[in-house]
DOZA-527954 format. One record per atom (N, C-alpha, C): residue number from 1; residue in three letters; atom name; x, y, z. Coordinates in steps of 0.2 Angstrom, whole numbers. Layout:
residues N
 resi resn name    xx    yy    zz
  NUM  ala   CA     X     Y     Z
...
***
This chain:
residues 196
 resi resn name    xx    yy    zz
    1  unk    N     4    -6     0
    1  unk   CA     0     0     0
    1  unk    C     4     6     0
    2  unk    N     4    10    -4
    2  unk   CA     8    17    -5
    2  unk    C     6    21     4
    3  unk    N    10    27     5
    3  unk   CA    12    28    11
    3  unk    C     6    32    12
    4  unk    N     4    34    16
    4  unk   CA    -3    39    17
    4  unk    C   -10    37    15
    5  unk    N   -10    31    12
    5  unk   CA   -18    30    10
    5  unk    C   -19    24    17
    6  unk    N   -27    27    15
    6  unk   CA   -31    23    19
    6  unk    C   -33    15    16
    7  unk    N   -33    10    20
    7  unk   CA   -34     2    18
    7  unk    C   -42     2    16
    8  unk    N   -45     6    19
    8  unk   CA   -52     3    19
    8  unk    C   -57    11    14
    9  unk    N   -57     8     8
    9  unk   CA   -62     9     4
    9  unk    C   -68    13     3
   10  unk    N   -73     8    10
   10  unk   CA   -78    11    11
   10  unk    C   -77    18    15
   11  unk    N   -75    19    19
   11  unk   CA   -74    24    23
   11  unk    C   -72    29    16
   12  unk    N   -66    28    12
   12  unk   CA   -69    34     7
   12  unk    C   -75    36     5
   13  unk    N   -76    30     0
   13  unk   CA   -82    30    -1
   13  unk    C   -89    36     1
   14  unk    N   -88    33    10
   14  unk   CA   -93    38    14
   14  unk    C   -92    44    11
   15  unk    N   -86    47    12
   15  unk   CA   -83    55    14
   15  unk    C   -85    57     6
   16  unk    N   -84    54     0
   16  unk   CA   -86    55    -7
   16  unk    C   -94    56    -7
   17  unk    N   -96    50    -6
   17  unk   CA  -104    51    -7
   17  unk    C  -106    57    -1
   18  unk    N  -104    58     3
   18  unk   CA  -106    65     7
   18  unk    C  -107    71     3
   19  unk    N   -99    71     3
   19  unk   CA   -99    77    -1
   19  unk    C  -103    78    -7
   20  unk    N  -104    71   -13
   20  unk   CA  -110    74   -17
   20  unk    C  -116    76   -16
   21  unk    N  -119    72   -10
   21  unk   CA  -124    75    -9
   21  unk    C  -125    82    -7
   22  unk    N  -122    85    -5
   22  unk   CA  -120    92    -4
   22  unk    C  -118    97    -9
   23  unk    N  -115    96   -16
   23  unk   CA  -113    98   -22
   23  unk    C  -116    95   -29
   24  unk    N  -121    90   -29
   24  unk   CA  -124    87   -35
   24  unk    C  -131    89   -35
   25  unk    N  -132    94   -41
   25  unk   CA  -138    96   -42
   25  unk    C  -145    92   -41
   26  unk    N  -143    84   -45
   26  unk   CA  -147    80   -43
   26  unk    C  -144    75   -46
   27  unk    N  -150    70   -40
   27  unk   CA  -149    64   -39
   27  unk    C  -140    61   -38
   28  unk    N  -137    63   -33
   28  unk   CA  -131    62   -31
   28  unk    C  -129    53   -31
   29  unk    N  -136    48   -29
   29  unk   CA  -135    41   -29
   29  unk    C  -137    38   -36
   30  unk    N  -135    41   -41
   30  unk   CA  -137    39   -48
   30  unk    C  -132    40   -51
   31  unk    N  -131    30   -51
   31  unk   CA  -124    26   -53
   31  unk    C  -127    21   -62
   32  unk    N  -120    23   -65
   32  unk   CA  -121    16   -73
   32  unk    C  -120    11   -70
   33  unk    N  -126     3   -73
   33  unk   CA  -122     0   -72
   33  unk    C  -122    -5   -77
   34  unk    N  -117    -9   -77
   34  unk   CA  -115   -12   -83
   34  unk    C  -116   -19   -82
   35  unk    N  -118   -22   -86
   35  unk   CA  -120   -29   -86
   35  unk    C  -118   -33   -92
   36  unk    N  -117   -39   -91
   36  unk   CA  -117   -41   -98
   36  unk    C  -121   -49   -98
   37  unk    N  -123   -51  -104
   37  unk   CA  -129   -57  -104
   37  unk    C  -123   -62  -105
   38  unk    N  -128   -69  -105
   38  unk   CA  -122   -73  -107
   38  unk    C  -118   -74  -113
   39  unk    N  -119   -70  -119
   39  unk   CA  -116   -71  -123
   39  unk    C  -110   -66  -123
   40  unk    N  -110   -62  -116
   40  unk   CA  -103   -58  -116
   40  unk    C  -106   -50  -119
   41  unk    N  -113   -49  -122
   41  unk   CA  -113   -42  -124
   41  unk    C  -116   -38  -119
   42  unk    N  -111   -31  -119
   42  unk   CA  -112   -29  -113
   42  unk    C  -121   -24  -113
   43  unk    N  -121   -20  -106
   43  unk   CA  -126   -17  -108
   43  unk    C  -126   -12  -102
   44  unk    N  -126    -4  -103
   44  unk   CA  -127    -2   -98
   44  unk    C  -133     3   -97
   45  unk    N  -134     6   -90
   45  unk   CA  -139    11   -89
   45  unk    C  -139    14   -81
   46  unk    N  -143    18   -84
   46  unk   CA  -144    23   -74
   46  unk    C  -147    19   -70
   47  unk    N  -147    19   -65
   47  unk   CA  -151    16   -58
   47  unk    C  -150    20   -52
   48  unk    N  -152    21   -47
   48  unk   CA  -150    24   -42
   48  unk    C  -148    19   -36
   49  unk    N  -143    21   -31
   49  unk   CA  -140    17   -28
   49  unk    C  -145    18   -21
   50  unk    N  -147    13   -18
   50  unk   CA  -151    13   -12
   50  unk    C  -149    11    -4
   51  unk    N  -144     6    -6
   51  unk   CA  -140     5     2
   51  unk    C  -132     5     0
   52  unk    N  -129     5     4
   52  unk   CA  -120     2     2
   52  unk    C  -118     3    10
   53  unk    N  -112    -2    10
   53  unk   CA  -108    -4    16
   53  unk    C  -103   -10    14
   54  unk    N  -100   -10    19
   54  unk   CA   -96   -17    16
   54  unk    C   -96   -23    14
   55  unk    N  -102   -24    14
   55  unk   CA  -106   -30    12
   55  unk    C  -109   -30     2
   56  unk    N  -107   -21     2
   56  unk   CA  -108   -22    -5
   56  unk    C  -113   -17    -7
   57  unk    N  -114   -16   -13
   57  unk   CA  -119   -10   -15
   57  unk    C  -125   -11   -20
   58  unk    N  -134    -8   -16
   58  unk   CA  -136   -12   -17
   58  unk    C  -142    -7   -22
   59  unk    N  -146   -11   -27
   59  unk   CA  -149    -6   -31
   59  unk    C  -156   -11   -31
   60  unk    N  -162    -8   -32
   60  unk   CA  -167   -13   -33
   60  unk    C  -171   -10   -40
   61  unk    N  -175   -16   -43
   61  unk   CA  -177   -17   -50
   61  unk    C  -183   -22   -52
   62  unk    N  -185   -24   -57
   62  unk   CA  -188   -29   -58
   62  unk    C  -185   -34   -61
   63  unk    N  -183   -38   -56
   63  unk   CA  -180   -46   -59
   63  unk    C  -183   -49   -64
   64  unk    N  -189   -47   -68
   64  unk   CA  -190   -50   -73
   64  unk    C  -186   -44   -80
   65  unk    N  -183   -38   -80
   65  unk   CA  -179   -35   -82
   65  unk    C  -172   -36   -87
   66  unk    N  -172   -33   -93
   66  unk   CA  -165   -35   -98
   66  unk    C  -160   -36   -91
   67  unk    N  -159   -32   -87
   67  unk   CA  -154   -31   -81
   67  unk    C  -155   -38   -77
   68  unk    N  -160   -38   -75
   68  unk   CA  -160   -45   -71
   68  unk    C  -157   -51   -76
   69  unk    N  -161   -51   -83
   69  unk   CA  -158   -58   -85
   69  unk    C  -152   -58   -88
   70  unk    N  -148   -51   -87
   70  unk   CA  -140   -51   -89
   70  unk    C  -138   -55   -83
   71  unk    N  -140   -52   -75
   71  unk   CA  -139   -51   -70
   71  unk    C  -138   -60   -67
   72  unk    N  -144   -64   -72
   72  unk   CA  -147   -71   -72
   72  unk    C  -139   -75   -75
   73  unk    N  -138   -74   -79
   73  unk   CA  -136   -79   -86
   73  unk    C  -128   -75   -81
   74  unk    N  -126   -71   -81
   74  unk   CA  -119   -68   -77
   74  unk    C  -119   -64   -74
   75  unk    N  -118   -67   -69
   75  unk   CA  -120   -62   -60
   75  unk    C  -112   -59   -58
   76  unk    N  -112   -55   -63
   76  unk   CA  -105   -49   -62
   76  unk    C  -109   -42   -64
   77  unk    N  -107   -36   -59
   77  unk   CA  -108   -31   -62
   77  unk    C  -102   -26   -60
   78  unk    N  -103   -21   -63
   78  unk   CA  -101   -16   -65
   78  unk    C  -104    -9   -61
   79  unk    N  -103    -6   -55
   79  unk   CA  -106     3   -56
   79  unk    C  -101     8   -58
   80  unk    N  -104    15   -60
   80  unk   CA   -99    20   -61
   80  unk    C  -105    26   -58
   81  unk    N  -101    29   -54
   81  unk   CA  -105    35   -51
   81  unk    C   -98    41   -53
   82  unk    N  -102    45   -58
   82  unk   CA   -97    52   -59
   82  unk    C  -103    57   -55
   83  unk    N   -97    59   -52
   83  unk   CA  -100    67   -49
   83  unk    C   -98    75   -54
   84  unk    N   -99    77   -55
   84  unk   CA   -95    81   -61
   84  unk    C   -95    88   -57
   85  unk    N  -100    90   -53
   85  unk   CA   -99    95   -46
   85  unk    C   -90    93   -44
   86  unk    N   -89    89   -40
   86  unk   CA   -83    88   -38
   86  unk    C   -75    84   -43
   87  unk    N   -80    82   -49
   87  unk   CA   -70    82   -52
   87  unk    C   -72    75   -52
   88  unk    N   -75    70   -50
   88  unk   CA   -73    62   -47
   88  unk    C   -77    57   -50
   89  unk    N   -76    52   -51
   89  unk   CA   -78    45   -50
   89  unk    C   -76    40   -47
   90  unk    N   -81    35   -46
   90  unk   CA   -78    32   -43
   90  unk    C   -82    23   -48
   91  unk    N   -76    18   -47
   91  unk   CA   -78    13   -53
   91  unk    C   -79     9   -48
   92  unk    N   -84     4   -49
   92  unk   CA   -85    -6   -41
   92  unk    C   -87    -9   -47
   93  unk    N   -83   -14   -46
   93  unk   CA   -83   -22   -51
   93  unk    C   -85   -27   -47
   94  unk    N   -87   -31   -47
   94  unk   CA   -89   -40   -42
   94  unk    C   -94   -42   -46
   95  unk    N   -95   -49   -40
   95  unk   CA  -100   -54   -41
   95  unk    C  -105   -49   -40
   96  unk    N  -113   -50   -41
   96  unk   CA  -118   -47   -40
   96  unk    C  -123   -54   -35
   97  unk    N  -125   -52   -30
   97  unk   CA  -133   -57   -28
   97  unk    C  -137   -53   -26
   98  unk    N  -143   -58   -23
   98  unk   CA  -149   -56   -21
   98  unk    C  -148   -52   -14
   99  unk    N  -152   -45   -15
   99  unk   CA  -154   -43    -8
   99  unk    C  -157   -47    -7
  100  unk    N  -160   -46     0
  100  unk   CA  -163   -52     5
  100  unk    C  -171   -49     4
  101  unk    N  -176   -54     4
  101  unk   CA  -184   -53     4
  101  unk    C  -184   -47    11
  102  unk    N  -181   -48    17
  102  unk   CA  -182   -42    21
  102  unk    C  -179   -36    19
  103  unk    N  -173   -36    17
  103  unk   CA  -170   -28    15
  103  unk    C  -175   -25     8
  104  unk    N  -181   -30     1
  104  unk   CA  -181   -29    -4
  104  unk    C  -189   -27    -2
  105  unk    N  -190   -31     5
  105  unk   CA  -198   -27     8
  105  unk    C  -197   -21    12
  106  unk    N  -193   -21    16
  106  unk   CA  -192   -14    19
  106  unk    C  -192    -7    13
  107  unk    N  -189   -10    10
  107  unk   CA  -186    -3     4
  107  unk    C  -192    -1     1
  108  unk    N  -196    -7    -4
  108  unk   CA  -202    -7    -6
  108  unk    C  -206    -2    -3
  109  unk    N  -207    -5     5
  109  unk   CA  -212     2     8
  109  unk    C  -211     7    11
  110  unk    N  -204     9     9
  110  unk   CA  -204    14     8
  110  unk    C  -203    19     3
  111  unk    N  -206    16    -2
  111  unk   CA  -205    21   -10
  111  unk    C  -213    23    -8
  112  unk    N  -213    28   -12
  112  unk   CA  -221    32   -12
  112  unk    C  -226    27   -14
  113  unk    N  -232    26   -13
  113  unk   CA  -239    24   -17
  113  unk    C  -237    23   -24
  114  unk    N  -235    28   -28
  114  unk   CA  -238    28   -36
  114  unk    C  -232    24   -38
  115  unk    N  -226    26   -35
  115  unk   CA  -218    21   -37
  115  unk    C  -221    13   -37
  116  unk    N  -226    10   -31
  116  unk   CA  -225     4   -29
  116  unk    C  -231     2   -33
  117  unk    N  -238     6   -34
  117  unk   CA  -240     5   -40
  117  unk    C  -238     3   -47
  118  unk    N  -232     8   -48
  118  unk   CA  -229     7   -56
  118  unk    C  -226     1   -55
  119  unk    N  -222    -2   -50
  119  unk   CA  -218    -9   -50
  119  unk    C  -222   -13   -53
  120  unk    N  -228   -13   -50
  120  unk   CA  -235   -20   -52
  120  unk    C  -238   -17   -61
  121  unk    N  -238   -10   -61
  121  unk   CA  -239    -9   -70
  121  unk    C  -236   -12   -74
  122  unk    N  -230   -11   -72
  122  unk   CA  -225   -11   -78
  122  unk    C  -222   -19   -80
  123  unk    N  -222   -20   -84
  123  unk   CA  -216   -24   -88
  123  unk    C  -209   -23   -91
  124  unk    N  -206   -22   -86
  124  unk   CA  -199   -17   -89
  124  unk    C  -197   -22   -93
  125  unk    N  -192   -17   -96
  125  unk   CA  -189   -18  -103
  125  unk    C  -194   -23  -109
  126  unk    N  -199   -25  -108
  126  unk   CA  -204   -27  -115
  126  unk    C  -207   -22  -115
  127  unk    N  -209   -24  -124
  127  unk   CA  -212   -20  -127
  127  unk    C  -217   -17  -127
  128  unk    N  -218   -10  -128
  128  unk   CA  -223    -7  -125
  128  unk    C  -227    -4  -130
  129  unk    N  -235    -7  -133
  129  unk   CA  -236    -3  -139
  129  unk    C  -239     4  -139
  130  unk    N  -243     5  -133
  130  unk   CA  -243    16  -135
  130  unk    C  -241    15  -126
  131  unk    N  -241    21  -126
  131  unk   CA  -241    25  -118
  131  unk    C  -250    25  -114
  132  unk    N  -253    22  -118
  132  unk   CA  -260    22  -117
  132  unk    C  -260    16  -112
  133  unk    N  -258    10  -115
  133  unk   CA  -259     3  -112
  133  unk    C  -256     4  -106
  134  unk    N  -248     7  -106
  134  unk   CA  -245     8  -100
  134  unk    C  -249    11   -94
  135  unk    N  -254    17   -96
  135  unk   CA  -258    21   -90
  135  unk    C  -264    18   -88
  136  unk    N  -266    14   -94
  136  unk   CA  -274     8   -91
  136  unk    C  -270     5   -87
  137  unk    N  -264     1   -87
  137  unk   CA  -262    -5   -81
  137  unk    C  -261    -1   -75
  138  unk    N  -259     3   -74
  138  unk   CA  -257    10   -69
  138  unk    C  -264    10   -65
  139  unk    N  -267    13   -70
  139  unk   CA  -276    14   -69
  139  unk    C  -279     7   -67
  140  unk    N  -277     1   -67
  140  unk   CA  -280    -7   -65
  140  unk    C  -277    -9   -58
  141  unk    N  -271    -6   -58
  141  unk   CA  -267    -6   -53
  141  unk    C  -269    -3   -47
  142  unk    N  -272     3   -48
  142  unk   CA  -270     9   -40
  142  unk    C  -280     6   -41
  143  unk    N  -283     3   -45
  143  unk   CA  -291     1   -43
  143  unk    C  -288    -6   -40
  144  unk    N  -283    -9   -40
  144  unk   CA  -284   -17   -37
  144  unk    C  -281   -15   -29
  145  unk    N  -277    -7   -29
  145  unk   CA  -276    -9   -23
  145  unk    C  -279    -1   -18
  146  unk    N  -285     0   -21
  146  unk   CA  -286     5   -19
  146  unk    C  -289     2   -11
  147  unk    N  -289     7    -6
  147  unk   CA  -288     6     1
  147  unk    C  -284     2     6
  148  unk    N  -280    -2     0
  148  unk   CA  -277    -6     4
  148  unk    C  -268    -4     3
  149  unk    N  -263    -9     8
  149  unk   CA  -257    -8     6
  149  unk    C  -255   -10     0
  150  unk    N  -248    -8    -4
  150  unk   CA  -249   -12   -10
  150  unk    C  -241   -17    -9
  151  unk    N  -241   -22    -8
  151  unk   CA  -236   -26    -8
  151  unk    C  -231   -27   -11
  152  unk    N  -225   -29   -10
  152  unk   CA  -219   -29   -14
  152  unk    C  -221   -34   -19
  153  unk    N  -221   -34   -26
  153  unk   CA  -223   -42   -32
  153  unk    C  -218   -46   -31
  154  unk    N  -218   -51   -32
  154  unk   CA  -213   -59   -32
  154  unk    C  -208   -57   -35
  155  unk    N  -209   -50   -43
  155  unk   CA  -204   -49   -47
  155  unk    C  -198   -45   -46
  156  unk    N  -201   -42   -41
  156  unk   CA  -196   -35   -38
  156  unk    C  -192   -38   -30
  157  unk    N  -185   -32   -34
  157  unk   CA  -180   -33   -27
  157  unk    C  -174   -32   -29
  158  unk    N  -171   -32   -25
  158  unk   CA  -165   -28   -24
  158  unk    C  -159   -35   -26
  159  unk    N  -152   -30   -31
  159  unk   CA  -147   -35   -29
  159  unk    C  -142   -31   -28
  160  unk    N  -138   -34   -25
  160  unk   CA  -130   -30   -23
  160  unk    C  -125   -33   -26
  161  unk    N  -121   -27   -28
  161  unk   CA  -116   -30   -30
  161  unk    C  -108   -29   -25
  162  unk    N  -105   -35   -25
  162  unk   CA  -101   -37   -20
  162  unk    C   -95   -34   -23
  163  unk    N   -90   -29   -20
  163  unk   CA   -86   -27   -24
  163  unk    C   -78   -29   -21
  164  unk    N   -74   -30   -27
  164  unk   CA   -67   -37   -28
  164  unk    C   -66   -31   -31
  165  unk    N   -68   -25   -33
  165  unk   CA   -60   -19   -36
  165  unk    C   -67   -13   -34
  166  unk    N   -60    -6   -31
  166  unk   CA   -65     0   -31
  166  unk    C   -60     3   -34
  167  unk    N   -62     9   -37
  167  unk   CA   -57    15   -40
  167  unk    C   -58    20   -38
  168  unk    N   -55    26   -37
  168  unk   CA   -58    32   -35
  168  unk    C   -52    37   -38
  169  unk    N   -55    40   -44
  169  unk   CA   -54    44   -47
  169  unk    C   -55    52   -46
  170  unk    N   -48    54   -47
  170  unk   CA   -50    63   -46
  170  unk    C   -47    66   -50
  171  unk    N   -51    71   -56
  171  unk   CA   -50    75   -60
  171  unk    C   -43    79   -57
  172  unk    N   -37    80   -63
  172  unk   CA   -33    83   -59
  172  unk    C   -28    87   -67
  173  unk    N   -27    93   -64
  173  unk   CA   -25    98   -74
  173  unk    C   -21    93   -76
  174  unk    N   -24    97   -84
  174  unk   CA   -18    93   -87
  174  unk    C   -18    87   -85
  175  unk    N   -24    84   -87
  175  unk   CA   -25    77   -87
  175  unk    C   -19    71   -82
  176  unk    N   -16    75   -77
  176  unk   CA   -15    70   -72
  176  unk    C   -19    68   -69
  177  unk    N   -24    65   -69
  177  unk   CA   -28    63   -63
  177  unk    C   -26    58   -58
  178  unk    N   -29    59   -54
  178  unk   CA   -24    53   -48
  178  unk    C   -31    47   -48
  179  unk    N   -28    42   -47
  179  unk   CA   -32    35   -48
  179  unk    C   -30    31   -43
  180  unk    N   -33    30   -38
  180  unk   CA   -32    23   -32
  180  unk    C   -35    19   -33
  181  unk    N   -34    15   -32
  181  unk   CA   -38     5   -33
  181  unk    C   -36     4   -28
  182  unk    N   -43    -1   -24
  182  unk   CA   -42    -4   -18
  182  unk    C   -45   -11   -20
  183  unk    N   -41   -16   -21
  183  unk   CA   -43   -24   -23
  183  unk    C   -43   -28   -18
  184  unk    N   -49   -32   -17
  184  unk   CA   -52   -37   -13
  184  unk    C   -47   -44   -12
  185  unk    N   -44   -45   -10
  185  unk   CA   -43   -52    -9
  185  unk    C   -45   -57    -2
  186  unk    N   -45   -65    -3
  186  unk   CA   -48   -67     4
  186  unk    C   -49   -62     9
  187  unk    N   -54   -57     6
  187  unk   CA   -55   -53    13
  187  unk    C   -52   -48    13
  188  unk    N   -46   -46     9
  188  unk   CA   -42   -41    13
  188  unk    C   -42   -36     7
  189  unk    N   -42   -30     9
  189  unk   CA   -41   -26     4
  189  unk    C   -35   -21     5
  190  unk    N   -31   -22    -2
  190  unk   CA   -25   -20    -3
  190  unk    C   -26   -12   -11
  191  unk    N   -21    -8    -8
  191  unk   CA   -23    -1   -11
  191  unk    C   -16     0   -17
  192  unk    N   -16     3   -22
  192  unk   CA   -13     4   -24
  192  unk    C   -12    10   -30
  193  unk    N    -8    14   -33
  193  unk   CA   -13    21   -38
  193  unk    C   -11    16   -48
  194  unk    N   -13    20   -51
  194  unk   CA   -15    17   -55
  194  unk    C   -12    24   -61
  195  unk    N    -7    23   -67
  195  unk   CA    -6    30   -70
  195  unk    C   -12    30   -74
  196  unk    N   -14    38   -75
  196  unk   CA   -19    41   -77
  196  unk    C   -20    39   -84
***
């Protein structure tokens, strides 16, 4: 480990996503992620980030999803959260699993009504033929659960991705940018910088 850094990853991490939340106009936990199906071809998009710790970083979706059945066929992802307020990125690679039925119902109820409504509308990533069908299912929905809770679906829930390499990049002139990597081995995480 080079002289002066810190071992531990996540504790940057914190002090990072702090500070964006405090200089990111919006949506500060809104990370690319990358997946790829079994045929190796890759595919990426926004999602926002809903829990992290050292246990891993966690985002939730519909498991019936292009992202889930990448996520299915090859359980490796990929996050990239640029802050562009502060100069930085930061890259987490690993295996990905299931959040737990408890962490993917707690989360659930606590998204708004109309959020947990649209879970049960939608069909992500299938084809959709106008915007009309989309707002009858919406409209069939908020009547099936009118007065009552609306429950998390079998389809929906959270996974995390367990991360084996983080990077944390910081814009610097003149494209020196400084790059540390902190890699996972049995457990241990070891740091190291990286040329620009």
């Amino acid at each position: 480990m080079a002289r002066g850094m810190s071992d531990d990853p996540f504790t940057l991490f914190d002090s990072w996503y702090a500070e964006a939340k405090e200089s990111e106009p919006n949506d500060p936990n809104a990370v690319a992620l990358a997946t790829a199906n079994a045929e190796g071809r890759p595919s990426v998009r926004m999602v926002l980030l809903k829990g992290h710790g050292p246990d891993g970083f966690v985002i939730y979706t519909n498991r019936e999803s292009r992202k889930a059945g990448d996520l299915g066929a090859n359980p490796h992802g990929a996050l990239l959260f640029h802050w562009k307020s502060l100069r930085r990125q930061v890259r987490i690679e690993g295996p990905v699993t299931h959040a737990t039925d408890a962490e993917s119902d707690a989360y659930f109820a606590s998204r708004g009504r109309d959020s947990r409504i649209g879970a049960w509308a939608s069909e992500q990533s299938r084809p959709l033929d106008s915007r009309e069908t989309f707002e009858r299912r919406v409209a069939e929905m908020t009547a099936k659960f009118e007065g009552q809770d609306v429950p998390r679906p079998p389809h929906w829930g959270g996974y995390r991705i367990v991360p084996t390499q983080i990077e944390f990049w910081q814009d610097r002139a003149h494209r020196l940018h400084e790059r540390r990597l902190f890699t996972r081995r049995d457990g241990d995480w070891s740091e190291g910088l990286l040329f620009p």
